[in-house]
C-alpha positions as a printed Julia matrix, in Angstrom:
230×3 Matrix{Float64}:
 -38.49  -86.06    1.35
 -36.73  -89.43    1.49
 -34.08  -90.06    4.61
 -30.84  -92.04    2.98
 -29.59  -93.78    5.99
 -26.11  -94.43    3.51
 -25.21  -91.06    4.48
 -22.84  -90.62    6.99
 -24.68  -89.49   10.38
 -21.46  -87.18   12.06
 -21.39  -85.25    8.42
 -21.6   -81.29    9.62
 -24.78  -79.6     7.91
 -23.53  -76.97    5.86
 -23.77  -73.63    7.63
 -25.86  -70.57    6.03
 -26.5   -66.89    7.45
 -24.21  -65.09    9.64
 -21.89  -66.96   12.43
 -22.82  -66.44   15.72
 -21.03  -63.13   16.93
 -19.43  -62.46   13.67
 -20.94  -58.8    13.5
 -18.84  -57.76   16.81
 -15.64  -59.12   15.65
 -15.81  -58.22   11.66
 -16.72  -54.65   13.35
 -13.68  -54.78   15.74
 -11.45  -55.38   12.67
 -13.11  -52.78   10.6
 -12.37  -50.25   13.45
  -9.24  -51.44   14.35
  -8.21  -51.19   10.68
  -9.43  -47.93   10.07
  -7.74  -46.09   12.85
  -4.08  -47.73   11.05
  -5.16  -46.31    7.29
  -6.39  -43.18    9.59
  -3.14  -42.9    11.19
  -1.09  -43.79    8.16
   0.71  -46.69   10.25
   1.88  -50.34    8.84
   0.24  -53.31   10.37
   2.83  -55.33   12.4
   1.45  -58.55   13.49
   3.24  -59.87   16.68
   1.34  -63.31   16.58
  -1.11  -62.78   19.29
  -3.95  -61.52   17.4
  -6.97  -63.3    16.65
  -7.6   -64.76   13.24
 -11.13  -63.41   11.77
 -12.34  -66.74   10.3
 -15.66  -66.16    7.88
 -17.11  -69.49    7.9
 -20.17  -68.57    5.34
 -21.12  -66.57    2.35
 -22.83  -64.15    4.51
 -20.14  -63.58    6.92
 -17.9   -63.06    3.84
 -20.73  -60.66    2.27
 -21.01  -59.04    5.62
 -17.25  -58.11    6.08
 -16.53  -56.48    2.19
 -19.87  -54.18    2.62
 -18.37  -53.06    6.02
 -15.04  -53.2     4.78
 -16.55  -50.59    1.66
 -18.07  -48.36    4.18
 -15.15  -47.78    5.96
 -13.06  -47.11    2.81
 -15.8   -44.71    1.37
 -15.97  -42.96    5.55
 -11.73  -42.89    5.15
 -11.82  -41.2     1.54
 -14.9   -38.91    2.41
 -12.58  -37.87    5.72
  -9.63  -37.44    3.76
 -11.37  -35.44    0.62
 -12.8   -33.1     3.66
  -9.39  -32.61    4.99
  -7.95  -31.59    1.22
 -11.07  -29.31    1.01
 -10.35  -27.84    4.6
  -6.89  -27.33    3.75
  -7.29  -25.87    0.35
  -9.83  -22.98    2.03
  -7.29  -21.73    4.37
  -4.56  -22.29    1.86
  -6.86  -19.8     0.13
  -7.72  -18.0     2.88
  -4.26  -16.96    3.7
  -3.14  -16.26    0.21
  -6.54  -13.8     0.31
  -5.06  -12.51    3.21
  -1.43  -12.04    1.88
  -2.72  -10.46   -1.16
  -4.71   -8.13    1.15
  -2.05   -7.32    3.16
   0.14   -6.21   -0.34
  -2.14   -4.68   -1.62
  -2.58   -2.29    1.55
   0.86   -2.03    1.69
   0.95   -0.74   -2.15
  -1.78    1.57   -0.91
   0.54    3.1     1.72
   3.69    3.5    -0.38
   1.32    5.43   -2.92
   0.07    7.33   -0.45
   3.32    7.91    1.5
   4.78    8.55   -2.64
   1.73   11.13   -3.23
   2.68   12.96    0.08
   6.54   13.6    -0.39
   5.5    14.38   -4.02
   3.88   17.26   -2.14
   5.6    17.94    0.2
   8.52   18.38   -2.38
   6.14   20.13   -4.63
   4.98   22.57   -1.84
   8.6    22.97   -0.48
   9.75   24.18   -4.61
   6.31   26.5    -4.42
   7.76   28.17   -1.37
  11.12   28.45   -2.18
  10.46   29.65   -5.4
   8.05   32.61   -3.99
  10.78   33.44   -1.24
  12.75   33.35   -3.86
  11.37   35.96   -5.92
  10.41   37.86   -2.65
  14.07   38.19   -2.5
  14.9    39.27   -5.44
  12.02   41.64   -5.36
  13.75   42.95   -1.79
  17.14   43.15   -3.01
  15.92   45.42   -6.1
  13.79   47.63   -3.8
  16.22   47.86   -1.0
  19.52   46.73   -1.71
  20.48   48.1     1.55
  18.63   46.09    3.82
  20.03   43.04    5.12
  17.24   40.17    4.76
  19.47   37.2     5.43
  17.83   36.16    8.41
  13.83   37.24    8.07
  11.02   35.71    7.02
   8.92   35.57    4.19
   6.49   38.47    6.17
   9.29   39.84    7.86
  10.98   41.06    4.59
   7.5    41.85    3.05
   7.24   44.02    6.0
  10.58   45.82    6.25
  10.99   46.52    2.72
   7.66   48.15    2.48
   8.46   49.93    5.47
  11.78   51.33    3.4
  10.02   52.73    0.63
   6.82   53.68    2.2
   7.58   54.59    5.99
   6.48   53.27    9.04
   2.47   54.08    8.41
   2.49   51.79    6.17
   3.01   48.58    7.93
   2.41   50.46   11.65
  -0.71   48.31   12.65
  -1.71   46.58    9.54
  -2.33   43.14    8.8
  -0.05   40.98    7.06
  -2.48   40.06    3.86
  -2.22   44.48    3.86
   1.6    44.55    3.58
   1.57   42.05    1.38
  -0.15   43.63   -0.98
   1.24   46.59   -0.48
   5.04   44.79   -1.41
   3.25   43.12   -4.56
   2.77   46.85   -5.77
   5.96   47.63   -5.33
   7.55   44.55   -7.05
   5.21   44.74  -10.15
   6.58   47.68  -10.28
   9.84   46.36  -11.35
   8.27   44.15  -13.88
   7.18   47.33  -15.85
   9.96   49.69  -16.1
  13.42   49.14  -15.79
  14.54   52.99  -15.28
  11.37   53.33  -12.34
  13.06   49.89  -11.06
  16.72   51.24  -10.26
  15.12   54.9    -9.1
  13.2    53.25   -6.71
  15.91   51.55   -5.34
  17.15   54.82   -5.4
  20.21   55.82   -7.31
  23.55   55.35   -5.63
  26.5    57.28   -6.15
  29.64   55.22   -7.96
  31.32   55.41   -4.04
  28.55   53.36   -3.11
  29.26   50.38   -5.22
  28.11   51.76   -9.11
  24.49   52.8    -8.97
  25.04   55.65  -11.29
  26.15   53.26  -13.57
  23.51   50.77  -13.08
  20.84   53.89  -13.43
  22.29   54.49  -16.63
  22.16   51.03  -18.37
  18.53   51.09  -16.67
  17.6    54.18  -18.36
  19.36   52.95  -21.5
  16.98   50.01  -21.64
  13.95   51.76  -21.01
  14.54   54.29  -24.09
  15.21   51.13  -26.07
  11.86   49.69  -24.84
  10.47   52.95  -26.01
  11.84   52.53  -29.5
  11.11   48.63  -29.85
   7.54   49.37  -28.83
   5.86   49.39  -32.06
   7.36   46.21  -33.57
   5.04   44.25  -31.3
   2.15   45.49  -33.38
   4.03   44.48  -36.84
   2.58   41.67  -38.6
């Protein structure tokens, strides 16, 4: 290698590799502008910061590949917090939908009851019903207004059949015994009103009533065989 003393002797050498330091300061920068694009803030210079001078290729080479990390560490943060937020966004609309859907449960549920509850309250009525009916036709002169179900089962078999008959005995007994009596009715209109027992026309028309009853039951007689016609 040849010296050429023409050259000027105070000429700086060119510099190569990385400035003395640089690492500390390009990674003070790095940090100090990742906590603004982390915080969503604008950079407002007020003229006392420091200049970051890169005085080589390296230093210049140095600062974009820690510049690129701490892009791809601020999009990798912010892609986990869109992730985090889209599972409990899901997470509660899961938990909404569970929440409905329990709720539809309970209105079915609470539907399904009162269905039966009205269903069973139109079964009872319509048996006290026809236990009153049945009552009225085997004792008209009892006065049922105010008794139970049993209570009229009870009394009107104790009418027709005398105190022996309900005296003691259960109430799945009397009840029977008050379903023979009102089939009874179903079978025979002129058994039906003398059961009752026939009333006198002082007594509000029973003679009268016997008579269409016994009328009825000789025209049952004669319409008898016309169920067997073909």
């Amino acid at each position: 290698m040849f010296f050429n003393r023409s050259k000027p002797q105070n000429e700086p050498a060119p510099r190569t590799g990385l400035t003395d330091g640089i690492e500390d300061k390009i990674a003070t920068f790095v940090r100090e502008w990742g906590a603004l694009k982390r915080s969503g803030r604008d950079y407002t210079p007020d003229g006392s910061e420091q200049v970051l001078k890169l005085l080589t290729d390296a230093d210049t080479a140095y600062f974009v590949k820690a510049m690129e990390d701490e892009t791809a560490a601020i999009e990798d943060e912010i892609s986990a917090q869109i992730a985090e937020i889209k599972r409990k966004n899901l997470a509660e609309i899961a938990q909404k939908d569970a929440e409905i859907a329990a709720i539809n449960r309970e209105i079915e549920t609470t539907k399904a009851r009162i269905a039966a509850q009205h269903d069973e309250i139109n079964r009872r009525a319509g048996i006290l019903g026809r236990i009153i009916d049945a009552a009225r036709s085997l004792a008209p002169n009892l006065v049922i207004d105010k008794l139970s179900e049993d209570e009229i089962m009870r009394e009107v078999v104790r009418n027709k059949m005398g105190d022996e008959a309900v005296n003691g005995r259960a109430p799945a007994y009397i009840e029977a015994r008050f379903d023979i009596l009102a089939s009874a009715l179903k079978v025979d209109p002129f058994a039906r009103v003398v059961s009752a027992g026939v009333t006198t026309a002082d007594q509000g028309g029973g003679k009268a009533a016997a008579d269409r009853a016994y009328a009825e039951y000789v025209q049952s007689l004669r319409d008898a065989h016309k169920g067997t016609q073909h």
